[in-house]
C-alpha positions as CSV (number, residue, x, y, z in Angstrom):
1,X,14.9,20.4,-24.2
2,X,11.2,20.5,-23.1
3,X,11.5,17.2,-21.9
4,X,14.0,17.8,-19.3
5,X,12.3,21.0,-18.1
6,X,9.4,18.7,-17.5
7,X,11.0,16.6,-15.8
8,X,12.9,19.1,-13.3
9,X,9.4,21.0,-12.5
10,X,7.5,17.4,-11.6
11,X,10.6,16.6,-9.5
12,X,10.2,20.5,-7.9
13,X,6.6,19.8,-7.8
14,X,6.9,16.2,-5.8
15,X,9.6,18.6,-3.5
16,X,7.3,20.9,-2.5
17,X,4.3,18.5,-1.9
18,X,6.9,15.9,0.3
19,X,7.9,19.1,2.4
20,X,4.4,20.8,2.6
21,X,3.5,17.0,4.6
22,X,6.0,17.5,6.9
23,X,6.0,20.9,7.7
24,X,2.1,21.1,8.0
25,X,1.6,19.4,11.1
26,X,4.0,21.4,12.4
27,X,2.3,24.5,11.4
28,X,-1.0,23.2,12.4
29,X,-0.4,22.0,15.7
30,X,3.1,23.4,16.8
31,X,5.9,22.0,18.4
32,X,4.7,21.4,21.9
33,X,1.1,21.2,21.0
34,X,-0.5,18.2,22.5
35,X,-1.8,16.2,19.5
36,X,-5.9,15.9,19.2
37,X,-7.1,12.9,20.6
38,X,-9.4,12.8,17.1
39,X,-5.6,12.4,14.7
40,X,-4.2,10.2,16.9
41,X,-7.3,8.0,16.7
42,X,-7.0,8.7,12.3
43,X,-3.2,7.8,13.3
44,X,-3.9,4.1,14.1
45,X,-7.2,3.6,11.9
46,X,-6.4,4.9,8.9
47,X,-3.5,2.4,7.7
48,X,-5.8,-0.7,8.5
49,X,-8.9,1.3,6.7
50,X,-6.1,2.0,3.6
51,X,-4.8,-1.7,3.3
52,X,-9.1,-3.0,3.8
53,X,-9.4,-0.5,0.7
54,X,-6.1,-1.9,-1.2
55,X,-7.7,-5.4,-0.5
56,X,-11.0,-4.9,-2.1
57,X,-9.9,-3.0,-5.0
58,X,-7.3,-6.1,-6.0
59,X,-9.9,-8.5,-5.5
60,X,-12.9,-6.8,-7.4
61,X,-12.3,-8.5,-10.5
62,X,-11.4,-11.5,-9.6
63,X,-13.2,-14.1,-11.6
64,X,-15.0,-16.9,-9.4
65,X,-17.5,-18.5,-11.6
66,X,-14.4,-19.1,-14.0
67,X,-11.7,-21.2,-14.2
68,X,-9.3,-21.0,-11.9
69,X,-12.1,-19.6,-10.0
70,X,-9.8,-17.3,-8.2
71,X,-7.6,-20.0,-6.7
72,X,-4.1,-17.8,-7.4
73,X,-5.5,-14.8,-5.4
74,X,-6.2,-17.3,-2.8
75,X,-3.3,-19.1,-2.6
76,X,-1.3,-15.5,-2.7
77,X,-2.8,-14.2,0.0
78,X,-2.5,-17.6,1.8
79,X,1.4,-17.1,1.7
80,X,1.1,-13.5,2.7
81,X,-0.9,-14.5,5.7
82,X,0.7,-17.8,6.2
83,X,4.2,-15.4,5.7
84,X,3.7,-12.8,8.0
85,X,2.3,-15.0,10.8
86,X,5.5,-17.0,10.5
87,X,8.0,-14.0,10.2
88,X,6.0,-10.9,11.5
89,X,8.2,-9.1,8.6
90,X,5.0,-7.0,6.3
91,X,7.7,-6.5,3.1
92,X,8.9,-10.3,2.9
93,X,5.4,-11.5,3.2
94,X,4.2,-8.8,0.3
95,X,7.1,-10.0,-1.7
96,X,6.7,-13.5,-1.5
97,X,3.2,-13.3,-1.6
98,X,3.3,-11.4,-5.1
99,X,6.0,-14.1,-6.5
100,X,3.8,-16.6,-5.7
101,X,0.9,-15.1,-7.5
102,X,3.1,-14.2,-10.6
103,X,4.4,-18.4,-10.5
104,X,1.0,-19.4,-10.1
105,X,-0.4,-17.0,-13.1
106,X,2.6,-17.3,-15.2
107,X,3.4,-20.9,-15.5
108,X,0.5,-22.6,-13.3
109,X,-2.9,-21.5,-14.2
């Protein structure tokens, strides 16, 4: 039974936290409020700045001086460039980069 009270509070909890980020701007800047030009600068940096981080932090311990010297990171994000240069789609070229890297760790390298 404690199990399923857990479970309801973390979903009330998550709730709460989804509709706090949508109501706070609101709050903070009202409805007619013309945005600052300082968040709508954090507005277009911030995702390139997140996916830079996301980048770095997958690639940290990626082995170079050993075999395969990090040739299925390379070759996965090869696709996902290659991918979304082709398509302009960001999903299909996440997902096809990541099945690449799983064929290339699973059954290649």
């Amino acid at each position: 039974m404690a199990i399923e009270w857990h479970a309801m509070l973390i979903i009330l909890v998550m709730g709460i936290v989804t509709l706090a980020t949508r109501i706070l701007p609101v709050l903070v800047f009202g409805r007619n409020e013309k945005v600052p030009e300082y968040i709508l600068y954090l507005g277009k940096a911030v995702p390139y700045t997140a996916m830079g981080m996301l980048i770095v932090y997958c690639l940290k311990d990626t082995p170079v001086l050993e075999a395969p010297h990090g040739l299925p990171e390379l070759l996965a994000m090869a696709v996902v460039i290659g991918t979304y240069l082709w398509k302009r789609h960001t999903i299909f070229s996440v997902v096809t980069g990541t099945v690449m890297y799983m064929i290339l760790v699973q059954l290649v390298f």
